[in-house]
MIDOSE-1310 file (N, C-alpha, C; in nm, 2 decimals, decimal comma, always signed):
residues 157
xxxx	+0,86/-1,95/-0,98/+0,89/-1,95/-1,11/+1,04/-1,93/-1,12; +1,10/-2,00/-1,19/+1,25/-1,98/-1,21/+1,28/-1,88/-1,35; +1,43/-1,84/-1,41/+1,45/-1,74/-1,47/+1,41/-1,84/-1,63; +1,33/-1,78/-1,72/+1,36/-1,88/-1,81/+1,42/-1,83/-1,97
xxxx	+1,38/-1,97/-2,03/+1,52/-1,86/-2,16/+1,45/-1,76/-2,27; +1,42/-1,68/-2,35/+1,32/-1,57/-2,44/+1,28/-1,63/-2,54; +1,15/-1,59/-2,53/+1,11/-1,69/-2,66/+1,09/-1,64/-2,74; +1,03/-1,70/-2,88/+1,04/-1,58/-2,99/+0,94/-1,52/-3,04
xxxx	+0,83/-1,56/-2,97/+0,70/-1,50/-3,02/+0,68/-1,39/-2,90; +0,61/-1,28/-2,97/+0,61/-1,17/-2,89/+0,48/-1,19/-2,82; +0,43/-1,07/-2,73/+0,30/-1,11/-2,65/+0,22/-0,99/-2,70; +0,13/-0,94/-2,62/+0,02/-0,89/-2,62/-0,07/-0,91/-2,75
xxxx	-0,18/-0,80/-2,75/-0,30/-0,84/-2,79/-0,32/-0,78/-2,95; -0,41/-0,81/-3,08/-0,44/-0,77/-3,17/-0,32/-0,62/-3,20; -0,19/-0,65/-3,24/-0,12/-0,52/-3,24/-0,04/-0,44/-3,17; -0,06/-0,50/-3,02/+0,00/-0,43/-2,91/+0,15/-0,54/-2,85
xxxx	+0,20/-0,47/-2,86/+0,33/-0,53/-2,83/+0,38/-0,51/-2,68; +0,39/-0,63/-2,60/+0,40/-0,67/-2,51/+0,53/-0,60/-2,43; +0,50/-0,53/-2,34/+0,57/-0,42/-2,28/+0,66/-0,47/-2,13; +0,58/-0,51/-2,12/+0,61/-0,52/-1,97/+0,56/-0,68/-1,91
xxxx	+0,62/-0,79/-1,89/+0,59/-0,91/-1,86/+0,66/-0,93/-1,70; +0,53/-0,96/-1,61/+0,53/-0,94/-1,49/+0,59/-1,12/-1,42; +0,65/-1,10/-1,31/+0,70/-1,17/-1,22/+0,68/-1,21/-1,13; +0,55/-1,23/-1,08/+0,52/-1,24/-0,93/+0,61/-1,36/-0,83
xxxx	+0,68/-1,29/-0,74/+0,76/-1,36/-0,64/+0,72/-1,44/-0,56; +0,63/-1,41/-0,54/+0,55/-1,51/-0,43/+0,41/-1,53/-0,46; +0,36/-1,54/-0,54/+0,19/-1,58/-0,58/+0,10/-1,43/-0,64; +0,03/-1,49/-0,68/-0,03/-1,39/-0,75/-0,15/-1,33/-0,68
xxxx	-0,14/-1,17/-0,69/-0,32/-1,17/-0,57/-0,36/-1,00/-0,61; -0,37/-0,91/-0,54/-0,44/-0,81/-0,56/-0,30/-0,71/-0,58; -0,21/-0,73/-0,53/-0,12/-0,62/-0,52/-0,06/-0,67/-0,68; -0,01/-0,77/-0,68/+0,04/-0,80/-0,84/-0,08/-0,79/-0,94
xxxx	-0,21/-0,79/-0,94/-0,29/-0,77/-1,05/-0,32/-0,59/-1,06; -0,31/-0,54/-0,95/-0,30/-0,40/-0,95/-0,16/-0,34/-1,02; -0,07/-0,38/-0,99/+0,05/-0,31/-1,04/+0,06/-0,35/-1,21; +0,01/-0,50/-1,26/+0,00/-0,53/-1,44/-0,13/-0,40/-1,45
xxxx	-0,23/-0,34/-1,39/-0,31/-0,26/-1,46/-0,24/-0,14/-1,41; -0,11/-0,10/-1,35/-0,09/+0,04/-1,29/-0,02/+0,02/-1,44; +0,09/-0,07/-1,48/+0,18/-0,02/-1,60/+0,12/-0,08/-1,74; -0,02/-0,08/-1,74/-0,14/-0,11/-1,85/-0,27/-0,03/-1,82
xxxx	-0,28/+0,14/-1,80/-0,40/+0,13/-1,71/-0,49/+0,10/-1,83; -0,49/+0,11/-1,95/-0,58/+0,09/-2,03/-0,60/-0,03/-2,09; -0,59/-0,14/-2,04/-0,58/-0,28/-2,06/-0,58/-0,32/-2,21; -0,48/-0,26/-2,29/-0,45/-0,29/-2,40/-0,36/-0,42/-2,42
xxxx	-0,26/-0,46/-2,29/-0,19/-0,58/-2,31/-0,07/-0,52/-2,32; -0,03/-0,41/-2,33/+0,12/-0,38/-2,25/+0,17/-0,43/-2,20; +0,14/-0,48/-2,04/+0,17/-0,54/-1,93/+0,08/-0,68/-1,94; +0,17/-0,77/-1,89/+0,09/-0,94/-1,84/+0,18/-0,98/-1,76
xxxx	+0,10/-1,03/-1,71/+0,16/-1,19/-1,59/+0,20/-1,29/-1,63; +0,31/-1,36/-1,63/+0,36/-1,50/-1,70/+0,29/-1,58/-1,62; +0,26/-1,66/-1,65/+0,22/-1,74/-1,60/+0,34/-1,81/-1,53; +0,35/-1,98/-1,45/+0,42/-2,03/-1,38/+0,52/-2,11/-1,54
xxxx	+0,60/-2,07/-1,47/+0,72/-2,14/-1,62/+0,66/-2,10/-1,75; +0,63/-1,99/-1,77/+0,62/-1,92/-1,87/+0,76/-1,89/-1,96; +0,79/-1,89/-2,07/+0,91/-1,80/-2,14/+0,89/-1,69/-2,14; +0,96/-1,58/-2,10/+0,95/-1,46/-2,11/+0,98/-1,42/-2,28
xxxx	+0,84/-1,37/-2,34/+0,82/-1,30/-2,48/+0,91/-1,21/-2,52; +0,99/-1,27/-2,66/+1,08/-1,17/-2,70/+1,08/-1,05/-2,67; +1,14/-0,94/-2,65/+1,10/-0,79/-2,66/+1,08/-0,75/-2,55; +1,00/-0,82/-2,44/+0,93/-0,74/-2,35/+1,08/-0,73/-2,23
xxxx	+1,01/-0,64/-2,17/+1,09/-0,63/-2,04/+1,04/-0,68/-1,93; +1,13/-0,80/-1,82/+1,06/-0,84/-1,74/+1,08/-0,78/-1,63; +0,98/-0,78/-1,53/+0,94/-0,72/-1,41/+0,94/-0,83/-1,29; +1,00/-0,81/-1,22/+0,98/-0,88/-1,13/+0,87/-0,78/-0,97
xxxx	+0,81/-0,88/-0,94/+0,68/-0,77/-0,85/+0,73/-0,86/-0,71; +0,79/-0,78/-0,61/+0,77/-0,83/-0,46/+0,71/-0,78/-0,35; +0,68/-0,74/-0,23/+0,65/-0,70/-0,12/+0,78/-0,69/-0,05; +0,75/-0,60/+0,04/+0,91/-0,53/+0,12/+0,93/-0,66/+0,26
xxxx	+0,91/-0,73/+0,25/+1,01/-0,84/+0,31/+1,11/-0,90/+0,35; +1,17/-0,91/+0,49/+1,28/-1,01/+0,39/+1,25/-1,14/+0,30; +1,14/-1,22/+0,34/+1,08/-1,29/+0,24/+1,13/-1,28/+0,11; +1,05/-1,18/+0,12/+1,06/-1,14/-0,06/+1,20/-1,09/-0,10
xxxx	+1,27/-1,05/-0,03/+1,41/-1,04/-0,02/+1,45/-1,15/-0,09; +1,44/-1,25/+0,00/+1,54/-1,38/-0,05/+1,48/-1,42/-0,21; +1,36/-1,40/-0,21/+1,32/-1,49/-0,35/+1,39/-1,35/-0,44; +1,39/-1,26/-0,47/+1,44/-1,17/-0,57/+1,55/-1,24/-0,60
xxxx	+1,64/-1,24/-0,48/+1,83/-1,28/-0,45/+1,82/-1,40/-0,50; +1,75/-1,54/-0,46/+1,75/-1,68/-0,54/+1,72/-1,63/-0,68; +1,62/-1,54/-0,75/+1,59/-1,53/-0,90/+1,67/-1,51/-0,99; +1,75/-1,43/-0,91/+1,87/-1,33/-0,97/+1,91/-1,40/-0,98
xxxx	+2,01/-1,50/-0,91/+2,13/-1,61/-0,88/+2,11/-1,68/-1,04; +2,02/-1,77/-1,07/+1,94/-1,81/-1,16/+1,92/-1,71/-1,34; +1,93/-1,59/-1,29/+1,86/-1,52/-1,42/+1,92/-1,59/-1,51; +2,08/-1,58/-1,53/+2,13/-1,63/-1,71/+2,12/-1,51/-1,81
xxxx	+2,14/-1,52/-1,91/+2,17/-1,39/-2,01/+2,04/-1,32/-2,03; +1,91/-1,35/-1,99/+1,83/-1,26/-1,99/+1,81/-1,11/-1,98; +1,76/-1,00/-2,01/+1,81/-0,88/-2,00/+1,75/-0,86/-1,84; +1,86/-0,80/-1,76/+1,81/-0,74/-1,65/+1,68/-0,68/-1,59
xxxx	+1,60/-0,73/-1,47/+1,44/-0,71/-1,46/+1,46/-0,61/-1,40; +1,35/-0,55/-1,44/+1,32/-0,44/-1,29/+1,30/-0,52/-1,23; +1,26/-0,44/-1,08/+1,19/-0,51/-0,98/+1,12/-0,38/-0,92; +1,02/-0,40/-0,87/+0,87/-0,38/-0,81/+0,79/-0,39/-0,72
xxxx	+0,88/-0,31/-0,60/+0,83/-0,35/-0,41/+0,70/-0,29/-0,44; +0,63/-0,37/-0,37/+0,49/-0,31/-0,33/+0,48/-0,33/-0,14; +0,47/-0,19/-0,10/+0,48/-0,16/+0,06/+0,38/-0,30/+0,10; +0,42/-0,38/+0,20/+0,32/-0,48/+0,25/+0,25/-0,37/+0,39
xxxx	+0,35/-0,27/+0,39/+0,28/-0,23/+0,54/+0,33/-0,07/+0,55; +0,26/+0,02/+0,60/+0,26/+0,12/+0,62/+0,41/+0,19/+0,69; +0,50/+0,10/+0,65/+0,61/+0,16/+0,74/+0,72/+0,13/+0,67; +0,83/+0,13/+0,71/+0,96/+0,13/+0,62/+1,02/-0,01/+0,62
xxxx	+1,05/-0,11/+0,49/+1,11/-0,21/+0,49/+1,19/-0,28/+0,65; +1,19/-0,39/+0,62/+1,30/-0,44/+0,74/+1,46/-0,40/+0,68; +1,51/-0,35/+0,82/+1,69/-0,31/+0,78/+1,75/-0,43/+0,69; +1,71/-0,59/+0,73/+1,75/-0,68/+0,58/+1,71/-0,70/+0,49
xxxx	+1,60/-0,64/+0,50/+1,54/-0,65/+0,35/+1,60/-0,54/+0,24; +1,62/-0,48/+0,32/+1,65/-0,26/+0,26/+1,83/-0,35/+0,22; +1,85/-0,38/+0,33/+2,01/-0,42/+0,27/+2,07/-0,55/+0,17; +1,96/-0,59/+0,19/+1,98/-0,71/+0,07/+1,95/-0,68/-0,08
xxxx	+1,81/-0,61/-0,05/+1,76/-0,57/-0,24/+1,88/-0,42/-0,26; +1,94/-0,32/-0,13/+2,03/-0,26/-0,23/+2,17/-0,31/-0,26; +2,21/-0,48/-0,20/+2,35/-0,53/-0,29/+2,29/-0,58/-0,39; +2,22/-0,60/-0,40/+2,16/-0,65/-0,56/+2,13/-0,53/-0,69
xxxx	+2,09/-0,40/-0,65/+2,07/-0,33/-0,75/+2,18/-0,32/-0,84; +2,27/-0,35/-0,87/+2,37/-0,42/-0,97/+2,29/-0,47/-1,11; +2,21/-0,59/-1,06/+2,15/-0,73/-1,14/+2,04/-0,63/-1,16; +1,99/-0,55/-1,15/+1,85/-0,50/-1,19/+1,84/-0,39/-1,28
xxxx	+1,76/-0,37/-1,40/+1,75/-0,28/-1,44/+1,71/-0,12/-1,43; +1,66/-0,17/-1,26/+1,60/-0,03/-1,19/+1,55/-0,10/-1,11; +1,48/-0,03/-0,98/+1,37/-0,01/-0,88/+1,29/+0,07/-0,87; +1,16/+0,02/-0,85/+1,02/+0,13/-0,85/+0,96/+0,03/-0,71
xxxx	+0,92/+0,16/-0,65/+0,85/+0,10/-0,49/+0,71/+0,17/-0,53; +0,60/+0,12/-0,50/+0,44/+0,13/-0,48/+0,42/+0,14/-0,34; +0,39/+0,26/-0,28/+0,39/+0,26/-0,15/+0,24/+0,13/-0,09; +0,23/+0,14/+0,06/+0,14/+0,10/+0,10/+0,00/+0,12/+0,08
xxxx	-0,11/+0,06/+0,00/-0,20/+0,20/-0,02/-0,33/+0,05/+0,04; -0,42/+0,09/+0,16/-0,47/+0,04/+0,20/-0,63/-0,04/+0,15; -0,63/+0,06/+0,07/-0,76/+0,01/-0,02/-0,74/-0,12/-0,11; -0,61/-0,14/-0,12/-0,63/-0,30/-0,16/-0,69/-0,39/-0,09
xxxx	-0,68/-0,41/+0,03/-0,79/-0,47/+0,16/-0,91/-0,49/+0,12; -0,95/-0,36/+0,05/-1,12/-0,35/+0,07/-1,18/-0,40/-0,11; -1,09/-0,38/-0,21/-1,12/-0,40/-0,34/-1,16/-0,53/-0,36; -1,24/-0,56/-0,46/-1,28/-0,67/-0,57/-1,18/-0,71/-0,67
xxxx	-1,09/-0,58/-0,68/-1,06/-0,63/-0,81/-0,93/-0,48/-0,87; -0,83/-0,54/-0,93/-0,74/-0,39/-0,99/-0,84/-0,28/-1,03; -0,94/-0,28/-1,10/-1,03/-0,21/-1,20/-1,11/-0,13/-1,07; -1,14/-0,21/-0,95/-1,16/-0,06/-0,86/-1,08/+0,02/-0,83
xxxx	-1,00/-0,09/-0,77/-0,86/+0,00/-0,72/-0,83/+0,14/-0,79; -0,81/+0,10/-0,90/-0,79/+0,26/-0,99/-0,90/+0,32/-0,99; -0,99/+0,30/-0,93/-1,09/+0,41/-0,88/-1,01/+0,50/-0,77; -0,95/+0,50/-0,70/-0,92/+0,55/-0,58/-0,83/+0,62/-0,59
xxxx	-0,86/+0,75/-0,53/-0,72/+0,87/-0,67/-0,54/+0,82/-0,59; -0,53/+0,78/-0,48/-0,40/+0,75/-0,39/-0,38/+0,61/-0,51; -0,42/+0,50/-0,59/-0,38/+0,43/-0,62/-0,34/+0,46/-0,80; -0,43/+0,60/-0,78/-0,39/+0,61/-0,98/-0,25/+0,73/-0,96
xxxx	-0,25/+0,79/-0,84/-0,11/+0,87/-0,80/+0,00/+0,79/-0,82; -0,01/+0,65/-0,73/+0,09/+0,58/-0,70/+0,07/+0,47/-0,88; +0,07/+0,49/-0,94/-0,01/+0,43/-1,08/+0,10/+0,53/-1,15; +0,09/+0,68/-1,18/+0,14/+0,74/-1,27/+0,24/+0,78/-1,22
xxxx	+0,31/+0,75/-1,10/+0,47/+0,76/-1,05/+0,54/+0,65/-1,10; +0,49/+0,54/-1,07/+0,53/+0,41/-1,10/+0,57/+0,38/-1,24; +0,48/+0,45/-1,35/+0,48/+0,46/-1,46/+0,62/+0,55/-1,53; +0,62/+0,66/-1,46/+0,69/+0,74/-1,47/+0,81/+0,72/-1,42
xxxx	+0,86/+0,68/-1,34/+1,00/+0,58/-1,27/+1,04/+0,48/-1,37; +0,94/+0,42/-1,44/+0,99/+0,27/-1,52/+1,06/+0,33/-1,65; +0,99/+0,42/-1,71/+0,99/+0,51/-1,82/+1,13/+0,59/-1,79; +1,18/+0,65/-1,69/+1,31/+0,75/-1,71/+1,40/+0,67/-1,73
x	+1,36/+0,53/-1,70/+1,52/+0,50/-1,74/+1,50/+0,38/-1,82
C-alpha cells in the first residue's frame, strides 16, 4: 500500500470515531489483527485496517504495523519516502522473534524516527503461533500486558 491523500469522511462505527487506522507493511495476518484489537480491545471501531489503497479517514491517526526486520525495515523507509503532507504515522514493531532486532534494522528505523510520530514495539509473545484468532489472544494475560503498554505508549504522546 502506498501513502495516500485524507479523505473526508471519517471511519468507525454507529458514533465512534475512528482512532487509529492501521498499516500493515507486509500483509495482513495474526500479529496485525492482534495489535487493531490491542489499540481497540473493545471492538468499538477505534482502530481498523485500511484496506489495500484505502484513503486514510479524516481525523484518524495512521499506524503503520511492521515486524523487526530488515525487511520490514525497508518497507517503513520506501513508505516514508512516499508519505506527502500526511500527518506523521506511528509505527508499530511487533518482535518476529524472541531476540533483539537485526543491528540494520535497529539502525535504519532509528534514522527515521524524525518522520514518525512515535514508536511502540509489542514484544515477541509466542501464543500467536497457537491462536485462532485476536479475540483469543487477549485471553492470554502476556498479550493483554503487552495490549495496555502499547496503549499506553501511543497515548503519552
Amino acid at each position: 500500500m502506498s501513502a495516500q491523500t485524507v479523505a473526508s469522511t471519517p471511519g468507525g462505527v454507529a458514533g465512534v470515531r475512528l482512532r487509529y487506522a492501521l498499516i500493515p507493511l507486509h500483509g495482513y495476518g495474526i500479529a496485525v489483527a492482534t495489535v487493531n484489537r490491542m489499540l481497540d480491545p473493545e471492538a468499538t471501531g477505534e482502530a481498523r485496517v485500511l484496506g489495500a489503497g484505502e484513503n486514510l479517514p479524516y481525523g484518524a491517526q495512521p499506524v503503520l504495523v511492521a515486524d523487526t526486520t530488515v525487511w520490514a525495515a525497508m518497507r517503513v523507509e520506501e513508505m516514508l519516502r512516499s508519505w506527502g503532507p500526511l500527518p506523521k504515522p506511528w509505527l508499530v514493531l511487533v518482535a518476529d522473534a524472541p531476540a533483539t532486532p537485526a543491528a540494520a534494522a535497529r539502525y535504519r528505523l532509528r534514522a527515521l524516527e524524525g518522520r514518525l510520530a512515535g514508536t511502540a514495539s509489542v514484544p515477541y509473545l509466542a501464543v500467536l503461533r497457537a491462536v485462532e484468532g485476536p479475540e483469543e489472544a487477549l485471553e492470554h494475560k502476556d498479550v493483554r500486558v503487552a495490549a495496555d503498554r502499547l496503549r499506553r505508549r501511543m497515548e503519552r504522546k
